[in-house]
N, CA and C atoms as a LAMMPS dump frame, in Angstrom:
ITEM: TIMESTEP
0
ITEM: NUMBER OF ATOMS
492
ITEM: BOX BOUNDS ff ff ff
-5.0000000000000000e+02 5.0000000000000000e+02
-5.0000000000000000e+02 5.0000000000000000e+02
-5.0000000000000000e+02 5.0000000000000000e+02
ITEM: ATOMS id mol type element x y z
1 1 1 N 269.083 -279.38 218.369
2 1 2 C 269.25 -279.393 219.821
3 1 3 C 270.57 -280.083 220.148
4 2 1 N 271.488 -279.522 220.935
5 2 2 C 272.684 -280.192 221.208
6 2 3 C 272.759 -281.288 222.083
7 3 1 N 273.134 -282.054 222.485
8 3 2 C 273.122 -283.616 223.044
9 3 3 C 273.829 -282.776 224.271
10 4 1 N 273.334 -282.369 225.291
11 4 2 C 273.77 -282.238 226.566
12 4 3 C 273.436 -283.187 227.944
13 5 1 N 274.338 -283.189 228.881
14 5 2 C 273.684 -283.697 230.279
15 5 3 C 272.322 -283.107 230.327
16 6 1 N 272.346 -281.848 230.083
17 6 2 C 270.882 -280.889 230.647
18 6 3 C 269.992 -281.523 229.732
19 7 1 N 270.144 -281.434 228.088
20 7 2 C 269.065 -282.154 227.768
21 7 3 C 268.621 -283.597 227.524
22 8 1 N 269.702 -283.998 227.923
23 8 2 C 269.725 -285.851 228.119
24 8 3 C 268.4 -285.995 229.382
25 9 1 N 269.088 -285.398 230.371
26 9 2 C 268.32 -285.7 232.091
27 9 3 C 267.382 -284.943 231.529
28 10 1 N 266.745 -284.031 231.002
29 10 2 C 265.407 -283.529 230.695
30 10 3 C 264.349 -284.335 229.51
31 11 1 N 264.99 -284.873 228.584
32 11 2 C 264.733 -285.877 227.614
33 11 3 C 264.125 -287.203 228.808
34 12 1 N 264.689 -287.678 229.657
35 12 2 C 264.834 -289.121 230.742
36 12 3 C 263.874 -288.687 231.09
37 13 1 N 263.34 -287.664 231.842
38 13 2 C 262.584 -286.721 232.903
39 13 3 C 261.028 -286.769 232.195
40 14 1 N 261.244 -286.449 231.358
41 14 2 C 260.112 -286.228 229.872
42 14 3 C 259.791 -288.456 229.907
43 15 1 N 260.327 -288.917 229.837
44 15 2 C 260.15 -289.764 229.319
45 15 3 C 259.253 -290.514 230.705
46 16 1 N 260.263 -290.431 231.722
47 16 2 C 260.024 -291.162 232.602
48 16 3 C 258.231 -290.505 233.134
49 17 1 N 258.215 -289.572 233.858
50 17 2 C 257.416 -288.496 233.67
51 17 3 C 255.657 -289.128 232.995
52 18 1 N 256.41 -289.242 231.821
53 18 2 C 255.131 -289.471 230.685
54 18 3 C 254.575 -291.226 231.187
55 19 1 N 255.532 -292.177 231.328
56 19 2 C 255.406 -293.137 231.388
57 19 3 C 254.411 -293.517 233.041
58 20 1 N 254.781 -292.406 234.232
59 20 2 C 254.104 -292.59 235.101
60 20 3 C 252.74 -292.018 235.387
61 21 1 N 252.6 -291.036 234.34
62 21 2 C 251.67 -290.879 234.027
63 21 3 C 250.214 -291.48 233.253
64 22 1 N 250.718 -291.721 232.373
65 22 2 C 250.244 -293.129 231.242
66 22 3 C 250.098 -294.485 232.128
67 23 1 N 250.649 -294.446 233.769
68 23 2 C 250.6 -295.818 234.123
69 23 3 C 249.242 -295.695 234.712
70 24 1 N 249.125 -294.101 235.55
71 24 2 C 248.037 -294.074 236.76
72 24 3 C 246.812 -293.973 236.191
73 25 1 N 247.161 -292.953 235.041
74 25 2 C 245.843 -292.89 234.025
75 25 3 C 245.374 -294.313 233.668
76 26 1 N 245.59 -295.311 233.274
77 26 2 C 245.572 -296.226 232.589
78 26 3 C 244.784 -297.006 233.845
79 27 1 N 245.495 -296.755 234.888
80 27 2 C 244.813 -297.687 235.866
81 27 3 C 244.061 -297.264 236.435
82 28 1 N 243.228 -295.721 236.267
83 28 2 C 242.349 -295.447 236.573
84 28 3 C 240.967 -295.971 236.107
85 29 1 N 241.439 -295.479 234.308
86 29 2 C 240.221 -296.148 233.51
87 29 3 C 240.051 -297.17 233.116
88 30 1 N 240.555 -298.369 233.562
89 30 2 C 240.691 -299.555 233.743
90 30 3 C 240.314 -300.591 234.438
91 31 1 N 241.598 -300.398 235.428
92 31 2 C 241.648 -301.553 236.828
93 31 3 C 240.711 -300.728 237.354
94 32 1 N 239.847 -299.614 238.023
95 32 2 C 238.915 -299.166 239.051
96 32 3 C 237.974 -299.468 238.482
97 33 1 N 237.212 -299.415 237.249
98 33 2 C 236.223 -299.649 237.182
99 33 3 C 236.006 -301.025 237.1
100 34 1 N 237.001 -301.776 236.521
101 34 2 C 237.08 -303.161 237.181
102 34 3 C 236.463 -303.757 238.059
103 35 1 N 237.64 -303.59 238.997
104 35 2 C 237.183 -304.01 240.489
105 35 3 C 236.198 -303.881 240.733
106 36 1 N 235.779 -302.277 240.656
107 36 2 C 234.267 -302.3 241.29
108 36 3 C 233.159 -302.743 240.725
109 37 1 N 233.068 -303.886 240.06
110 37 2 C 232.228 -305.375 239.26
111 37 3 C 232.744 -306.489 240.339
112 38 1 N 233.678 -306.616 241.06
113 38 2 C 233.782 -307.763 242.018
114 38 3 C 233.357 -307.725 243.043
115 39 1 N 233.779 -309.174 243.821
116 39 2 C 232.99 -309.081 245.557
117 39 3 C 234.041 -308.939 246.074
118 40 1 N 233.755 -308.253 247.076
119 40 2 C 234.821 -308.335 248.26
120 40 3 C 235.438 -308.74 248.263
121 41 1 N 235.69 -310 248.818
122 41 2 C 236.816 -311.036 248.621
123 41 3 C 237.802 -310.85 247.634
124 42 1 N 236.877 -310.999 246.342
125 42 2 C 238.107 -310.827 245.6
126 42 3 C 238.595 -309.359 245.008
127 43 1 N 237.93 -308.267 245.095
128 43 2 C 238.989 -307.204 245.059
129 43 3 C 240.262 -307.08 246.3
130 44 1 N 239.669 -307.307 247.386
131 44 2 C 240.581 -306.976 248.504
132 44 3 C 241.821 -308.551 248.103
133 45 1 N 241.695 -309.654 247.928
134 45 2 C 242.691 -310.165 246.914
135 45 3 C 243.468 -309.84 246.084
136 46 1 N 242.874 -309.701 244.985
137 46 2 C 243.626 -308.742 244.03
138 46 3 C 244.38 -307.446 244.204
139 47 1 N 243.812 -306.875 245.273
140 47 2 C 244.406 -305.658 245.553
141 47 3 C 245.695 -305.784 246.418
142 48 1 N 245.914 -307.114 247.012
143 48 2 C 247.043 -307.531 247.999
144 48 3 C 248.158 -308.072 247.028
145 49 1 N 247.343 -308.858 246.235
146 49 2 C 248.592 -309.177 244.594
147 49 3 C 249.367 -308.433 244.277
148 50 1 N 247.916 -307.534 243.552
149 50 2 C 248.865 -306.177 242.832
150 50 3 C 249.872 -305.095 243.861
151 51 1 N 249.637 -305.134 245.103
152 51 2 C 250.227 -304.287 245.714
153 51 3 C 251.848 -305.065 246.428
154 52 1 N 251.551 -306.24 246.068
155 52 2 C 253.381 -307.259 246.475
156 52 3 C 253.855 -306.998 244.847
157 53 1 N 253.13 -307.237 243.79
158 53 2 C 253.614 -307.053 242.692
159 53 3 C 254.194 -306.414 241.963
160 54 1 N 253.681 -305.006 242.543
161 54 2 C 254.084 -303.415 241.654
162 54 3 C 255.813 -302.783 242.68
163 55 1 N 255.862 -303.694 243.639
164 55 2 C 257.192 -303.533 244.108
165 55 3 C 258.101 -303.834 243.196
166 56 1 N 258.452 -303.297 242.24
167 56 2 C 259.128 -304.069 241.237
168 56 3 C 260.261 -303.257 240.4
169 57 1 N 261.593 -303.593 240.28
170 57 2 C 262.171 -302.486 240.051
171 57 3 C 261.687 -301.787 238.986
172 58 1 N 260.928 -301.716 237.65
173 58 2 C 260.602 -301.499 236.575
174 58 3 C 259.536 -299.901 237.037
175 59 1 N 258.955 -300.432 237.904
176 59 2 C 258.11 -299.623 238.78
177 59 3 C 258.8 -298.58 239.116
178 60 1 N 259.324 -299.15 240.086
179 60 2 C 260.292 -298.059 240.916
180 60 3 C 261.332 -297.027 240.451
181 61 1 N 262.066 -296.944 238.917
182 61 2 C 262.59 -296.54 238.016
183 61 3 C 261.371 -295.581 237.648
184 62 1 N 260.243 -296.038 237.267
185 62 2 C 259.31 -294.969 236.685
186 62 3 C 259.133 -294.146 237.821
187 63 1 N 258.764 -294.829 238.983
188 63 2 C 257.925 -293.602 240.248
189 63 3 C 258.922 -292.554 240.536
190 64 1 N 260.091 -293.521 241.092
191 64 2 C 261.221 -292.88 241.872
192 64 3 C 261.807 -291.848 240.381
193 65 1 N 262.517 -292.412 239.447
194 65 2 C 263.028 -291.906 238.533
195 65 3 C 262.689 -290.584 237.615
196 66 1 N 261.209 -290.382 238.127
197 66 2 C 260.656 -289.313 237.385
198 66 3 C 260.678 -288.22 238.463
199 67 1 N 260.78 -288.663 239.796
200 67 2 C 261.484 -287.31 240.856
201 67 3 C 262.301 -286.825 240.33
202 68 1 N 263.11 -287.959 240.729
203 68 2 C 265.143 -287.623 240.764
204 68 3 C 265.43 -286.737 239.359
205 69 1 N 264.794 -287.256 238.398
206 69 2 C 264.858 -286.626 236.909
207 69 3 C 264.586 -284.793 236.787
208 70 1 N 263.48 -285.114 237.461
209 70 2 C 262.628 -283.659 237.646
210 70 3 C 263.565 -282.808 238.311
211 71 1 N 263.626 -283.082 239.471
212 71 2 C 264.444 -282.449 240.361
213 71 3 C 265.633 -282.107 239.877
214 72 1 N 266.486 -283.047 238.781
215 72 2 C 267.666 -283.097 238.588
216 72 3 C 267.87 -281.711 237.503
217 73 1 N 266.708 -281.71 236.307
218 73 2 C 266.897 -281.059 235.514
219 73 3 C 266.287 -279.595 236.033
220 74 1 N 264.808 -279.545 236.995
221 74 2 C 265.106 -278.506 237.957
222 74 3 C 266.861 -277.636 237.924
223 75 1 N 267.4 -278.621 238.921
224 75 2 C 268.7 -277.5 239.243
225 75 3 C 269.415 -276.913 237.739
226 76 1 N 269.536 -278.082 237.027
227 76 2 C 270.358 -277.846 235.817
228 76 3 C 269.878 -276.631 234.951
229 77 1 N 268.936 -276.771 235.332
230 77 2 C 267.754 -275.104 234.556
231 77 3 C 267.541 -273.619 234.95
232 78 1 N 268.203 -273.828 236.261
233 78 2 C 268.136 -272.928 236.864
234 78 3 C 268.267 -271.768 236.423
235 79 1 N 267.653 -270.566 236.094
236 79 2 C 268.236 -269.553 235.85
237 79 3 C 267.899 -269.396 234.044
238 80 1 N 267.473 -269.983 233.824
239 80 2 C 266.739 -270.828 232.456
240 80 3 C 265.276 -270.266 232.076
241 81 1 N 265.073 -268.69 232.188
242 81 2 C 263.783 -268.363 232.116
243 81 3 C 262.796 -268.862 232.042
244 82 1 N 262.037 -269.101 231.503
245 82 2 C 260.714 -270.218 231.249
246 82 3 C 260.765 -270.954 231.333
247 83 1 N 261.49 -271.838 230.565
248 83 2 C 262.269 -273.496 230.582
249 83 3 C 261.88 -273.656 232.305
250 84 1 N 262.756 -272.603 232.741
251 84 2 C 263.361 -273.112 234.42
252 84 3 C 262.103 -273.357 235.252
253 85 1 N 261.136 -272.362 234.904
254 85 2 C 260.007 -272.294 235.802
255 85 3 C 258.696 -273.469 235.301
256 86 1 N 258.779 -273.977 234.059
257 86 2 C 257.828 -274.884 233.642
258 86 3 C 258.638 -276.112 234.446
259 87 1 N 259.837 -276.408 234.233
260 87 2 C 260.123 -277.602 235.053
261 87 3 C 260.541 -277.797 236.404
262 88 1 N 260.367 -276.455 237.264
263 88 2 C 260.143 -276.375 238.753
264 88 3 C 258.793 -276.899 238.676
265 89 1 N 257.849 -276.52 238.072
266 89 2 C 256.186 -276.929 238.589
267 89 3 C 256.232 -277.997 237.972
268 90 1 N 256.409 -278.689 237.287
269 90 2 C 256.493 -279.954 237.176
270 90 3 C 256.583 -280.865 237.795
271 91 1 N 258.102 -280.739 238.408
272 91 2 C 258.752 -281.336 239.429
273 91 3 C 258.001 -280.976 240.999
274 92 1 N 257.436 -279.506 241.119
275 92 2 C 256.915 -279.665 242.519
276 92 3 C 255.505 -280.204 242.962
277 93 1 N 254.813 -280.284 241.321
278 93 2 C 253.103 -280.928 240.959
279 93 3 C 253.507 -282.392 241.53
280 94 1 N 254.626 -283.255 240.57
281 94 2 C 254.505 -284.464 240.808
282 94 3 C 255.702 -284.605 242.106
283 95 1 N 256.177 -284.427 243.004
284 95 2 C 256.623 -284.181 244.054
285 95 3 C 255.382 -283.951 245.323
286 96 1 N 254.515 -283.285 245.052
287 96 2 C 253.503 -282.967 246.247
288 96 3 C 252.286 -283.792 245.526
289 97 1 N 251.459 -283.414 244.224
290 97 2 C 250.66 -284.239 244.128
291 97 3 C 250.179 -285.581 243.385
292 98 1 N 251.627 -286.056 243.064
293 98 2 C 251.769 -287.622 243.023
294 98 3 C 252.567 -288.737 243.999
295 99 1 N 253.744 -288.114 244.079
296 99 2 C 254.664 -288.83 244.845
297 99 3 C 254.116 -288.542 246.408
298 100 1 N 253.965 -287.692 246.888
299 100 2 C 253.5 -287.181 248.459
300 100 3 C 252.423 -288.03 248.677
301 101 1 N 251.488 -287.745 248.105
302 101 2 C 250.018 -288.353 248.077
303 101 3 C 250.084 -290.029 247.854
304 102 1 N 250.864 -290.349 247.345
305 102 2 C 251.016 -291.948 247.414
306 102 3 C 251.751 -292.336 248.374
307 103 1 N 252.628 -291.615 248.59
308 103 2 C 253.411 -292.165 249.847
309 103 3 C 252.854 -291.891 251.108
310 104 1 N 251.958 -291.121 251.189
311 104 2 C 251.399 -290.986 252.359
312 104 3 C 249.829 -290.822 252.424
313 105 1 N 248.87 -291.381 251.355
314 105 2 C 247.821 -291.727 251.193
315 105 3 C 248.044 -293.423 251.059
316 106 1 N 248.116 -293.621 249.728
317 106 2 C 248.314 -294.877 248.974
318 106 3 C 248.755 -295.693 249.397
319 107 1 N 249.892 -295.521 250.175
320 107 2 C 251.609 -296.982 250.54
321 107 3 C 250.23 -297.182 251.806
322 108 1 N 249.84 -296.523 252.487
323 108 2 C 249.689 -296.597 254.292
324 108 3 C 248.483 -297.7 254.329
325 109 1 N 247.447 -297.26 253.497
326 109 2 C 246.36 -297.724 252.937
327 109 3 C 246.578 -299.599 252.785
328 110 1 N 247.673 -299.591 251.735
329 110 2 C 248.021 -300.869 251.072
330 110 3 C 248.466 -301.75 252.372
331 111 1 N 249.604 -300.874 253.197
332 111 2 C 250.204 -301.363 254.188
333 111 3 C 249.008 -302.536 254.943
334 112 1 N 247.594 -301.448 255.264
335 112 2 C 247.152 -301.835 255.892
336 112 3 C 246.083 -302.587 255.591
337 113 1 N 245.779 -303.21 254.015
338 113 2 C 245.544 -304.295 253.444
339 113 3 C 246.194 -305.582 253.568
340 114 1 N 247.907 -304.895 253.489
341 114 2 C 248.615 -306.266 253.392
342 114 3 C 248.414 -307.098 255.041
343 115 1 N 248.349 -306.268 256.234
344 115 2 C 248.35 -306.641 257.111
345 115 3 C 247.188 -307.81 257.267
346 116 1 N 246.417 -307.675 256.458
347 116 2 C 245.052 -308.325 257.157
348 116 3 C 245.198 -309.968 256.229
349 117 1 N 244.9 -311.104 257.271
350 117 2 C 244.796 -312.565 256.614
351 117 3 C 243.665 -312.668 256.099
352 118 1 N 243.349 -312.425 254.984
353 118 2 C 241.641 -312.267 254.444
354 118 3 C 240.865 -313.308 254.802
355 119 1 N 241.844 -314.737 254.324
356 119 2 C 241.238 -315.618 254.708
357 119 3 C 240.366 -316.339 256.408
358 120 1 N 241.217 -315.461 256.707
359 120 2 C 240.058 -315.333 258.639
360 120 3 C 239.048 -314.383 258.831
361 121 1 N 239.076 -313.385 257.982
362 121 2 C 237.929 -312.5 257.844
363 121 3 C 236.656 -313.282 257.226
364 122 1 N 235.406 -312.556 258.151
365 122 2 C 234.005 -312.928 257.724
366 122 3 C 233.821 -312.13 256.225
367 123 1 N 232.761 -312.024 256.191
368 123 2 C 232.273 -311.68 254.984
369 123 3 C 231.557 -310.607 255.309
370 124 1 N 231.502 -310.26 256.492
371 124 2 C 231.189 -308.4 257.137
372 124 3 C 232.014 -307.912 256.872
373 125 1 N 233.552 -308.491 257.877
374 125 2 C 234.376 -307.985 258.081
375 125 3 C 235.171 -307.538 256.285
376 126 1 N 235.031 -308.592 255.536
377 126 2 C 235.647 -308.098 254.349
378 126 3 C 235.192 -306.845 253.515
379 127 1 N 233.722 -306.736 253.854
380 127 2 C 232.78 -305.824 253.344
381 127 3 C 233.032 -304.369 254.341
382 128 1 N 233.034 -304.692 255.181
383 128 2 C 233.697 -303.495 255.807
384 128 3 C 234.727 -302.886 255.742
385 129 1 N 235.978 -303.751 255.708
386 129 2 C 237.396 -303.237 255.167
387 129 3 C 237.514 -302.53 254.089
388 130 1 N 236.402 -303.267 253.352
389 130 2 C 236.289 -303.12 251.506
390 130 3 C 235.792 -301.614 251.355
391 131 1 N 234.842 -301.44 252.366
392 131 2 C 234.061 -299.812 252.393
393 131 3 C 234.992 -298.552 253.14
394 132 1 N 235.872 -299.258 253.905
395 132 2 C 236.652 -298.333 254.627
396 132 3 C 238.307 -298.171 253.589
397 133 1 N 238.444 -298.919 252.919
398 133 2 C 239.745 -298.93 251.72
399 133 3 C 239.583 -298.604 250.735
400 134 1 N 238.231 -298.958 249.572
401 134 2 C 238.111 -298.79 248.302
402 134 3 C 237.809 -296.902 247.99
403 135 1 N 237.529 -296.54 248.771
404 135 2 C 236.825 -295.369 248.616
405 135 3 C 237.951 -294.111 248.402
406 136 1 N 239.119 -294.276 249.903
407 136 2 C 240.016 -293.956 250.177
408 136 3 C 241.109 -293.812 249.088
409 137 1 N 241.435 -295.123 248.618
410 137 2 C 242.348 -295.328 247.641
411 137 3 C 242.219 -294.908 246.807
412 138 1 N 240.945 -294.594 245.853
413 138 2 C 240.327 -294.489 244.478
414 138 3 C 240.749 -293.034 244.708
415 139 1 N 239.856 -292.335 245.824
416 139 2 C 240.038 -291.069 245.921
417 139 3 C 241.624 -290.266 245.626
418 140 1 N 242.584 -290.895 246.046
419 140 2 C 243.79 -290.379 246.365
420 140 3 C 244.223 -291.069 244.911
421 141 1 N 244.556 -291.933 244.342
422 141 2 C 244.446 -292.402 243.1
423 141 3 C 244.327 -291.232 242
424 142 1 N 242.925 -290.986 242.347
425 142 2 C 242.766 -290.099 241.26
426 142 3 C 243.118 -288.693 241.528
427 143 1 N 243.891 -288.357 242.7
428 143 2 C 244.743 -287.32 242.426
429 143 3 C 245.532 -287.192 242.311
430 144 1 N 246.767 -288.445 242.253
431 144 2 C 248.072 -288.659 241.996
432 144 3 C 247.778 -288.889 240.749
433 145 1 N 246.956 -289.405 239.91
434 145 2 C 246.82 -289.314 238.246
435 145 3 C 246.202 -288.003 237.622
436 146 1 N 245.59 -287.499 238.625
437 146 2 C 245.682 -285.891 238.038
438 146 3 C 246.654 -284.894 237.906
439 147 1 N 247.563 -284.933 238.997
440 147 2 C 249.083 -284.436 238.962
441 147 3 C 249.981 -284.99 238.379
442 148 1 N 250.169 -286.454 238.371
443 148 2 C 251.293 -286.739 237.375
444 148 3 C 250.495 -286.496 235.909
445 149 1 N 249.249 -286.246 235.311
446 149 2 C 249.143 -285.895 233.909
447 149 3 C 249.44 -284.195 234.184
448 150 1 N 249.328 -283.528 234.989
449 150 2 C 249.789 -282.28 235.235
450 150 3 C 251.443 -282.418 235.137
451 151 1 N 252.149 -282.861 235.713
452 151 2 C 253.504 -282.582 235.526
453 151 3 C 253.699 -283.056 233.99
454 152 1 N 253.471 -284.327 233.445
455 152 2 C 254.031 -284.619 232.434
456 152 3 C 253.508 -283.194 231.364
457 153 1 N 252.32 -282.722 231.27
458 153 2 C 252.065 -281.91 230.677
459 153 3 C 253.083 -280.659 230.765
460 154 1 N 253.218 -280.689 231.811
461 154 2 C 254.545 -279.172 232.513
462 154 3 C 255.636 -279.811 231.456
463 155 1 N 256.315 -280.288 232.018
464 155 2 C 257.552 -281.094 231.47
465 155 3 C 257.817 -280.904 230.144
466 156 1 N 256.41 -281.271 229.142
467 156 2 C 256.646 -281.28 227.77
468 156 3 C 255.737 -279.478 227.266
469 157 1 N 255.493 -278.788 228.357
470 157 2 C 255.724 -277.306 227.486
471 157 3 C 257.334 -276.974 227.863
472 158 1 N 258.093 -277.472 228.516
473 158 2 C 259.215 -277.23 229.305
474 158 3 C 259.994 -277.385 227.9
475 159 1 N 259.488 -278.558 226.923
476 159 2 C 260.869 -278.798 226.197
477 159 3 C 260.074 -278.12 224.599
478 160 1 N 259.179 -276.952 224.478
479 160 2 C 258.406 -276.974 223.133
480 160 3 C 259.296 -275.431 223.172
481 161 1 N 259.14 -274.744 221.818
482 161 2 C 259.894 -273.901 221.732
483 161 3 C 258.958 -272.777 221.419
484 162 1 N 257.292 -272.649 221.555
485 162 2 C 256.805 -271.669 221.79
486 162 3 C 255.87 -271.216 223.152
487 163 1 N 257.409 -271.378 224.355
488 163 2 C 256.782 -271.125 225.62
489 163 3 C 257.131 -269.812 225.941
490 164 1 N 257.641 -268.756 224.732
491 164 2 C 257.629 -267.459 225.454
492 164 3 C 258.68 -266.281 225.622
């Protein structure tokens, strides 16, 4: 394989890709079943942690970086028979059903965790928040980890050499 821009940014894409994938998965079968062994209090805690925490550039390189990547090697493919069309759906899987869905399920959700001083909340009120957030999140969760294991899967028939 020759060391190109095209297959450098598709190599990054692949990588990055895989890594955000491997993150959501991971924290599906993990951190959710977790939590849901705690009380109130302290998931909706923890969940305010982890959500100041994961702002983090390391993060943001994987989330953001596996667009820009996608997208990038998208154009570069263009015209790229198979290749071209495995890493359009890639890029438009984790574009609509990872990145979309978090940014406009997930972020809004968190937003409106971070807003709340837990510590002035009753112990209804936490239980209520807890029933009106946990459900929501998990849900949308597990479809941004179903699409990003869908794209990364795209991605890497994108780079195998019996696609056709």
């Amino acid at each position: 394989m020759e060391l190109s821009i095209h297959s450098i940014t598709l190599f990054v894409a692949v990588i990055l890709t895989g890594l955000s994938a491997g993150f959501f998965f991971a924290w599906q079968v993990t951190v959710i079943p977790g939590t849901l062994k705690v009380s109130d209090a302290a998931y909706l805690q923890t969940m305010q942690s982890i959500n100041k925490e994961i702002l983090n550039p390391l993060f943001f390189l994987i989330f953001f970086g596996s667009l820009i990547t996608l997208i990038a090697s998208s154009v570069m493919n263009y015209g790229n028979g198979t290749t071209f069309w495995l890493i359009l759906a890639a890029t438009l899987v984790y574009l609509f059903g990872t990145f979309f869905v978090t940014s406009a399920g997930n972020v809004p959700l968190n937003n409106q965790l971070e807003a709340l001083n837990l510590s002035q909340l009753s112990d209804l009120q936490l239980t209520e928040f807890r029933a009106m957030y946990e459900p929501k999140w998990n849900a949308l969760h597990a479809v941004r980890t179903f699409f990003s294991v869908l794209s990364f899967i795209l991605i890497l028939l994108a780079m195998t050499p019996f696609k056709g």
